[in-house]
C-alpha positions as CSV (number, residue, x, y, z in Angstrom):
1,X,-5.5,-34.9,-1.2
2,X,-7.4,-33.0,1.2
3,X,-6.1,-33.4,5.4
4,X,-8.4,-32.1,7.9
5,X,-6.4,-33.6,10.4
6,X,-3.5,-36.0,10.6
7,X,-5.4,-39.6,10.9
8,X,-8.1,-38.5,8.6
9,X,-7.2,-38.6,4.9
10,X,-9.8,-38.1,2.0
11,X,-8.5,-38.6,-1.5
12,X,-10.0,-35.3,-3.8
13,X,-11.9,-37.2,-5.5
14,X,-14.3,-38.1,-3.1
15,X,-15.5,-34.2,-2.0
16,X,-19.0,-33.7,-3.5
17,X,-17.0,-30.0,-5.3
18,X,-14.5,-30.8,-8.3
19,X,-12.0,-28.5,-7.2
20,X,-11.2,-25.6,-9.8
21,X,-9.7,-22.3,-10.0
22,X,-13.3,-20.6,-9.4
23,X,-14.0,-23.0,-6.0
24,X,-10.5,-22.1,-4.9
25,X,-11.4,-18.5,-5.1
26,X,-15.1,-18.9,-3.1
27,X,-13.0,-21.1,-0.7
28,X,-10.9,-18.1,0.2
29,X,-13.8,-15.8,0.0
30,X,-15.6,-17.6,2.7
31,X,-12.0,-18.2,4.7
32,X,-12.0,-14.3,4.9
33,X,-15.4,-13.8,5.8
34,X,-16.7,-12.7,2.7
35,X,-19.3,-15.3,1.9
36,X,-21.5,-16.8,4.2
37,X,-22.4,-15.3,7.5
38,X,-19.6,-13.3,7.7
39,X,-17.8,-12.0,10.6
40,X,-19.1,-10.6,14.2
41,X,-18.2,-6.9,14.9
42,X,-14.9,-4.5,13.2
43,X,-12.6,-5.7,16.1
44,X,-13.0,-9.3,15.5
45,X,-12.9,-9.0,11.6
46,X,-9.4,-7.4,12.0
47,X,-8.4,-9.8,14.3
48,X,-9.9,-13.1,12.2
49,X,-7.8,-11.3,8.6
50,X,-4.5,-11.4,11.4
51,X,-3.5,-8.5,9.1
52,X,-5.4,-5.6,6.7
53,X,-3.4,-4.2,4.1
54,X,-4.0,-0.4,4.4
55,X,-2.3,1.9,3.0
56,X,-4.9,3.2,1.4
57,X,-7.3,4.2,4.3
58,X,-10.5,4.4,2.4
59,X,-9.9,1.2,0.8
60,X,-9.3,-0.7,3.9
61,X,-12.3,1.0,6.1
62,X,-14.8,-0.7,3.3
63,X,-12.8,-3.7,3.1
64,X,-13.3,-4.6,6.5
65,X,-16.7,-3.4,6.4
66,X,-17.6,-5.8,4.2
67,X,-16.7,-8.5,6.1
68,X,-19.4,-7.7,8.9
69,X,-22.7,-7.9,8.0
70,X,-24.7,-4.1,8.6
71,X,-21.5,-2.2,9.3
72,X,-20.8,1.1,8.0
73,X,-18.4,3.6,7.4
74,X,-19.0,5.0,10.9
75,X,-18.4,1.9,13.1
76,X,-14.7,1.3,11.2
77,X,-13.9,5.0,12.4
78,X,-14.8,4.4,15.8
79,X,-12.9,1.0,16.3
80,X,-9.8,3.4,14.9
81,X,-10.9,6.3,17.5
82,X,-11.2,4.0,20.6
83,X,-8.7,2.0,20.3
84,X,-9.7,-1.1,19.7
85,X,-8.2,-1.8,15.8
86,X,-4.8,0.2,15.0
87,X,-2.9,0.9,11.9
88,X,0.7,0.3,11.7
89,X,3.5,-1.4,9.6
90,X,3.7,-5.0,10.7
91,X,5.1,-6.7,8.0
92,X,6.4,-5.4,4.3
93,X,7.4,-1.7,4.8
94,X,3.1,-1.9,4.4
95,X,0.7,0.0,6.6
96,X,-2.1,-2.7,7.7
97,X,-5.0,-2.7,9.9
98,X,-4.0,-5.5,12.9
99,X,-5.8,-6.0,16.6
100,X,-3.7,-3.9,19.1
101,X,-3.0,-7.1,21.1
102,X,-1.0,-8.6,18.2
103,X,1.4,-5.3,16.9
104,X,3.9,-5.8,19.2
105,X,4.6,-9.3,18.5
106,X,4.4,-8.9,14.9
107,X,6.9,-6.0,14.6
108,X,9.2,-8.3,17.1
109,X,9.7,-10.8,14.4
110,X,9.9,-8.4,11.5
111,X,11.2,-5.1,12.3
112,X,15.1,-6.0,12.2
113,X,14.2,-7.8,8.6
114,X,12.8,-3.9,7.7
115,X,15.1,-2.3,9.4
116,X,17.8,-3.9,7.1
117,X,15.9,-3.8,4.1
118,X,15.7,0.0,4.0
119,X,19.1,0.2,5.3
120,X,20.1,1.6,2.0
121,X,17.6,4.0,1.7
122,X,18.3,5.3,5.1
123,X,21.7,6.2,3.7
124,X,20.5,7.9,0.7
125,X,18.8,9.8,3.3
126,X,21.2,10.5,5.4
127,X,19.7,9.1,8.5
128,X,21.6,7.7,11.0
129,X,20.3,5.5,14.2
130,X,21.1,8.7,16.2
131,X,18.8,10.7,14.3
132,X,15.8,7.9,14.7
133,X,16.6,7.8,18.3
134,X,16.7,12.0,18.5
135,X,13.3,12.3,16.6
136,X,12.1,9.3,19.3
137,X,13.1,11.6,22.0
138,X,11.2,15.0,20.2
139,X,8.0,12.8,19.0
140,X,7.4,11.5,22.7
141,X,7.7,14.3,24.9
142,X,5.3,16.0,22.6
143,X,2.7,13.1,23.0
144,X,3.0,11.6,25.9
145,X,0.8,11.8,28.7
146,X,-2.3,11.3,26.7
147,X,-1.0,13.3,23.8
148,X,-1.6,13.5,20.0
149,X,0.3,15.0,17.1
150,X,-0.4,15.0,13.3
151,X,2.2,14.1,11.1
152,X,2.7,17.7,10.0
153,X,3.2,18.8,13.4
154,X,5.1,15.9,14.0
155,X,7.3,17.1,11.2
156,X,7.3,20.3,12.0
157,X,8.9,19.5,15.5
158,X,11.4,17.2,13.7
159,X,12.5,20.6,11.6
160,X,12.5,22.8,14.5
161,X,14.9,20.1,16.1
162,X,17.1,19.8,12.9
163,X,15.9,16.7,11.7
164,X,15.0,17.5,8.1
165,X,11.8,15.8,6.8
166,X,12.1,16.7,3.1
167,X,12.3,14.1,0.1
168,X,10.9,10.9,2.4
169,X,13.1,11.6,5.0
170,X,10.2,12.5,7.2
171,X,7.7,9.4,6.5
172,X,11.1,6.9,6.7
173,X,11.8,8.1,10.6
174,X,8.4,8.3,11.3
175,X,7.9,4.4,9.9
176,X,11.4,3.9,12.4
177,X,9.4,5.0,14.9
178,X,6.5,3.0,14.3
179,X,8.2,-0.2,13.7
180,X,10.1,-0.3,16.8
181,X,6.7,0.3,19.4
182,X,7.7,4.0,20.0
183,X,4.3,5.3,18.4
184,X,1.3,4.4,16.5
185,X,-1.2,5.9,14.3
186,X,-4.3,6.5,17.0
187,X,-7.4,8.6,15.8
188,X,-8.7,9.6,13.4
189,X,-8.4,13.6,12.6
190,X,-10.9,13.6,9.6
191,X,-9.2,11.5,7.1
192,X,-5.8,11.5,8.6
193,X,-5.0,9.6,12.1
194,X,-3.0,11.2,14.8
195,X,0.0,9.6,16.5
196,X,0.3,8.8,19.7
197,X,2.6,6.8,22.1
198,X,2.6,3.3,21.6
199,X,2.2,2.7,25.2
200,X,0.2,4.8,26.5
201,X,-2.5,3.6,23.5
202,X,-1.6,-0.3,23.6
203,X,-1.3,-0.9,26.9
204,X,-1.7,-4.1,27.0
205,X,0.1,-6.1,23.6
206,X,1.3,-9.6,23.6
207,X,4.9,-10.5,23.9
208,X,5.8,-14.0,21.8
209,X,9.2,-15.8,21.4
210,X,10.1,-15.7,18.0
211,X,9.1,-19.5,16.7
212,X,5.9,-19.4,18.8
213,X,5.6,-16.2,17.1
214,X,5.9,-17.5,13.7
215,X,3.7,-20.5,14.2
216,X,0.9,-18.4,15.5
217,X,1.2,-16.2,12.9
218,X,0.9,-18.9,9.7
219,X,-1.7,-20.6,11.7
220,X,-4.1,-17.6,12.0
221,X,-3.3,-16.9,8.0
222,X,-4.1,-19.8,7.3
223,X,-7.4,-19.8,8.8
224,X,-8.3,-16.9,7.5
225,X,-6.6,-16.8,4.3
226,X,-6.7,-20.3,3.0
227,X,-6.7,-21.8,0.5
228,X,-2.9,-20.6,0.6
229,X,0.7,-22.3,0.1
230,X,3.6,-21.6,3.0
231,X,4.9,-19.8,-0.3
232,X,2.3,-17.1,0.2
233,X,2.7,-16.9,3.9
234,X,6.7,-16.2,3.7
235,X,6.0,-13.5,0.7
236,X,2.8,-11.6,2.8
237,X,5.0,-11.4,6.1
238,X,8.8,-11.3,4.5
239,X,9.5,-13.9,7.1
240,X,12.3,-16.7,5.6
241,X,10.8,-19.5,4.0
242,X,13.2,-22.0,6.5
243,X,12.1,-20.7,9.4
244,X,8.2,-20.5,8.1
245,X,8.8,-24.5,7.9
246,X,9.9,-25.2,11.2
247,X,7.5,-23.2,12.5
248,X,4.6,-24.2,10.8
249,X,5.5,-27.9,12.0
250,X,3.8,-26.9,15.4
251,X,0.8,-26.0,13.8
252,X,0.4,-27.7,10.2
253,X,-2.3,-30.7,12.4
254,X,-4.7,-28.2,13.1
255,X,-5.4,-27.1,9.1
256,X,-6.9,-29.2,6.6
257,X,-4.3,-29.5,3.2
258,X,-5.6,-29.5,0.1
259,X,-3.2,-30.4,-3.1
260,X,-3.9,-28.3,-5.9
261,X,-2.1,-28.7,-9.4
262,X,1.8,-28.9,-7.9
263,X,1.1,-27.2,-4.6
264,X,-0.2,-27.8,-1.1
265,X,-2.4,-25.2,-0.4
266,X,-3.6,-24.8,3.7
267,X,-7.0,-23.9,5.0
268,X,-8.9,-24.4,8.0
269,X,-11.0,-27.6,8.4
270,X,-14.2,-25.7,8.5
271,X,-13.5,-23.9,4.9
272,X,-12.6,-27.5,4.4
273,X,-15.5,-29.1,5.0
274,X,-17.5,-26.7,1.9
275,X,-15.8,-29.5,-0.4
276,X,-18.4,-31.9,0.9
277,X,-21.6,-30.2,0.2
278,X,-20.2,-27.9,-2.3
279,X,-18.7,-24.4,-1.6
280,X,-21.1,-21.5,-1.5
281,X,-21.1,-18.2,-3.7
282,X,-21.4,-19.7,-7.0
283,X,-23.2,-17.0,-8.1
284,X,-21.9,-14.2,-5.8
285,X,-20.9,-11.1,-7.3
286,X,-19.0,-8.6,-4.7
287,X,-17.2,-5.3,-5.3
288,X,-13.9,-4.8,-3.3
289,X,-11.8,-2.1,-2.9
290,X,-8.5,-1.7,-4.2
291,X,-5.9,-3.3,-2.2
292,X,-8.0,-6.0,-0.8
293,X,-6.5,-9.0,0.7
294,X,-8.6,-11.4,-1.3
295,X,-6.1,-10.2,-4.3
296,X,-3.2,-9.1,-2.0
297,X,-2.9,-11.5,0.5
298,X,-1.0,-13.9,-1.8
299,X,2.6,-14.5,-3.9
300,X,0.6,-16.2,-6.3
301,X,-2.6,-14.4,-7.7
302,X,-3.9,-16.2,-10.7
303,X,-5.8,-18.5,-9.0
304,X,-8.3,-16.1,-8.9
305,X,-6.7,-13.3,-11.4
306,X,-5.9,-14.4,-14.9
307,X,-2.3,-13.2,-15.7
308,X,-3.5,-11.6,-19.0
309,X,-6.0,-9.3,-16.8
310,X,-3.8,-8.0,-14.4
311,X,-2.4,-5.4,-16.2
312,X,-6.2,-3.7,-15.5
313,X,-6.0,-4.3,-12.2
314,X,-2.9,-2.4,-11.9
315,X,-2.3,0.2,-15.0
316,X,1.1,0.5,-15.9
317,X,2.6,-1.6,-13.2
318,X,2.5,1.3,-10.3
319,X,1.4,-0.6,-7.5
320,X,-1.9,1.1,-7.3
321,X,-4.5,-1.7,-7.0
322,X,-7.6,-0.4,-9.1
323,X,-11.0,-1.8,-7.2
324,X,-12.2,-5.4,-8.5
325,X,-15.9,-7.2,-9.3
326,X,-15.2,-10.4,-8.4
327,X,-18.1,-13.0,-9.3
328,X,-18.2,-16.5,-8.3
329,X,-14.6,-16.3,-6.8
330,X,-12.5,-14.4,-9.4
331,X,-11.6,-11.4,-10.3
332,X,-14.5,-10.4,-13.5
333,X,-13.3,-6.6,-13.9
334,X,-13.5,-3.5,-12.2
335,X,-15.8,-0.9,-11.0
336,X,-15.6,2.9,-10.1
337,X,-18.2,5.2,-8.1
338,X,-19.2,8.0,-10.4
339,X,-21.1,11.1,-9.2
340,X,-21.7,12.2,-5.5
341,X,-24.1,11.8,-3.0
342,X,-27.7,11.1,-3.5
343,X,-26.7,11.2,-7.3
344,X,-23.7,8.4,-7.0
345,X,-23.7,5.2,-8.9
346,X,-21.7,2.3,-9.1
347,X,-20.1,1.3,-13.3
348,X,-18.5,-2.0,-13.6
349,X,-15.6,-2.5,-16.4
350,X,-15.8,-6.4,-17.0
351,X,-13.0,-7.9,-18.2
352,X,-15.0,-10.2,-21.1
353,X,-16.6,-6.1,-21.9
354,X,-20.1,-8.2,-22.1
355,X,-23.1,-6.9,-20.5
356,X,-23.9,-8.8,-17.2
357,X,-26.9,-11.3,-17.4
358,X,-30.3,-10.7,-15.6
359,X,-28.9,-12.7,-12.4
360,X,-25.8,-10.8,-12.1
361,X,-27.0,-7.6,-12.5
362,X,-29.2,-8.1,-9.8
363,X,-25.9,-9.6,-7.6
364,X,-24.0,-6.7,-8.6
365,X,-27.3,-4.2,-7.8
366,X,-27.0,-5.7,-4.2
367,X,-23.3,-5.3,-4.2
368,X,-23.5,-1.8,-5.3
369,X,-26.3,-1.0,-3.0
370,X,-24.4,-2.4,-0.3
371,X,-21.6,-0.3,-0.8
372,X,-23.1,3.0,-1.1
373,X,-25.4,2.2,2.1
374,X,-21.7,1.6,4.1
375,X,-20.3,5.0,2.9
376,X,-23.8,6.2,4.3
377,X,-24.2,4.5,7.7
């Protein structure tokens, strides 16, 4: 049953698309501006996708360079430089690209949840809330008034304070830090970002109480996420599945629901309305970068991963996310750049080990022309 709002009811089997794995996949491919027009400028794209996974930097520039149409490498760097897209860890003990006006309300509703959850770690560690507040104390008298510090000298400073930084110790204060708005990674320093003081680079960042907090936060996933189940939504923030539901009652009658096999699955009404004329991207063939949220930004991944594949997607189970071909909204295989420069080419590893057909060679041409031309630009 699909709900685009709550008088309006349209039983599934009246949309012009029979609903299958492969147009729930292209619906969430177009949610997160990946088919279609795509989205406006870097800024906007982070802010549409609420939240960027990113711990891998080079693998979150290109994802949110594909999601604007003519961006390159060199217009994600700047929105890092000035400002205007930062790089924290919102939700999950995971770095992610979010708009600076929506850090501080995020880490309000999950940084006690961290804080607890590496509680134990802390203690392996032999760090004590003293310590975090000490390093606070050395980290922003060296940055503040405009300054910036990279995490080696941040460390260093740490050391020379007697804070050791050895075996994680280090990268667990500085994520302390982080987490409760004391700094934030600012510029970039080649391939490495600077950190400044929260403040002084977000000056202005939203405030929310905690269930209007919540409720805008599922709301905006589910625009730009959905197809998705509140399932996914409490798993991608870590925020508990009870107070998701209450929450989510404030916003539910401005998203569209969609039952799918057993589950209700959430989506905008304009991703939608695709069921009616039939979803785009058929015969789209893209190449993502590992950790993208089209894989990531879920619990439940085999609506557009088959279980028996994703052992290629992630070798040995080590949480390193290999990059995927995804054609016609699921996840066909996985590609690699080999060579360098004006010699560099793009090699697919399909899952099926078949030779593409004339049409999707040409998609994945396109794709892999695409790419190179961001890395370029």
């Amino acid at each position: 049953m699909l709900l685009p709002y709550p008088d309006r009811f349209y039983d599934e089997v009246m949309a012009a698309t029979r609903v299958t794995r492969n147009v729930m996949g292209r619906l969430r491919l177009a949610s997160q501006g990946l088919l279609g027009p795509g989205l406006p400028s870097v800024p906007e794209a982070v802010r549409w996708m609420t939240a960027t996974q990113a711990q891998d930097l080079q693998a979150a520039l290109l994802a949110v360079g594909l999601r604007v149409p003519g961006a390159g490498l060199s217009d994600v760097r700047a929105a890092l430089d000035g400002g205007s897209v930062v790089r924290s860890w919102p939700m999950r003990g995971t770095l992610h690209l979010v708009a600076p006006g929506d850090l501080r309300w995020m880490l309000d509703l999950t940084a006690e949840r961290l804080h607890r959850v590496v509680a134990g770690r802390h203690r392996e560690l032999d760090i004590t809330w003293t310590d975090i507040e000490k390093c606070r104390d050395v980290a922003l008298e060296r940055v503040s008034g405009g300054g910036s510090v990279s995490r080696n000298e941040l460390f260093a400073d740490f050391e020379a304070a007697g804070q050791p930084t050895t075996g994680q110790r280090g990268i667990h204060i500085l994520g302390s830090l982080c987490r409760h708005a004391w700094l934030v990674q600012g510029p970039l320093a080649g391939n490495q970002q600077l950190l400044v003081a929260f403040d002084e680079w977000i000056p202005e960042s939203r405030t929310l109480e905690r269930q209007e907090g919540i409720a805008e936060f599922a709301l905006r996933y589910f625009r730009s996420h959905g197809p998705a189940t509140l399932q996914d939504f409490s798993w991608w923030t870590q925020l508990p599945l009870t107070e998701v539901r209450a929450a989510f009652e404030q916003v539910k009658g401005e998203l569209a629901e969609l039952t799918y096999g057993d589950a209700a699955y959430w989506m905008s009404p304009e991703t939608a309305s695709l069921l009616d004329d039939g979803v785009p991207g058929q015969r789209s063939v893209l190449l993502l970068p590992g950790f993208d949220e089209f894989l990531l930004g879920y619990q439940d991944r085999s609506l557009v991963l088959a279980p028996e594949h994703a052992s290629r997607i992630v070798p040995g189970g080590n949480g390193v996310f290999k990059k995927t071909v995804v054609a016609g909204g699921e996840v066909a295989g996985t590609w690699a750049r080999a060579g360098t420069s004006r010699s560099a080419a793009v090699v697919p590893e399909l899952f099926d080990d078949r030779p593409l057909g004339p049409s999707a060679q040409a998609a994945f041409g396109r794709a892999a022309q695409q790419y190179l031309t961001f890395l370029n630009t």
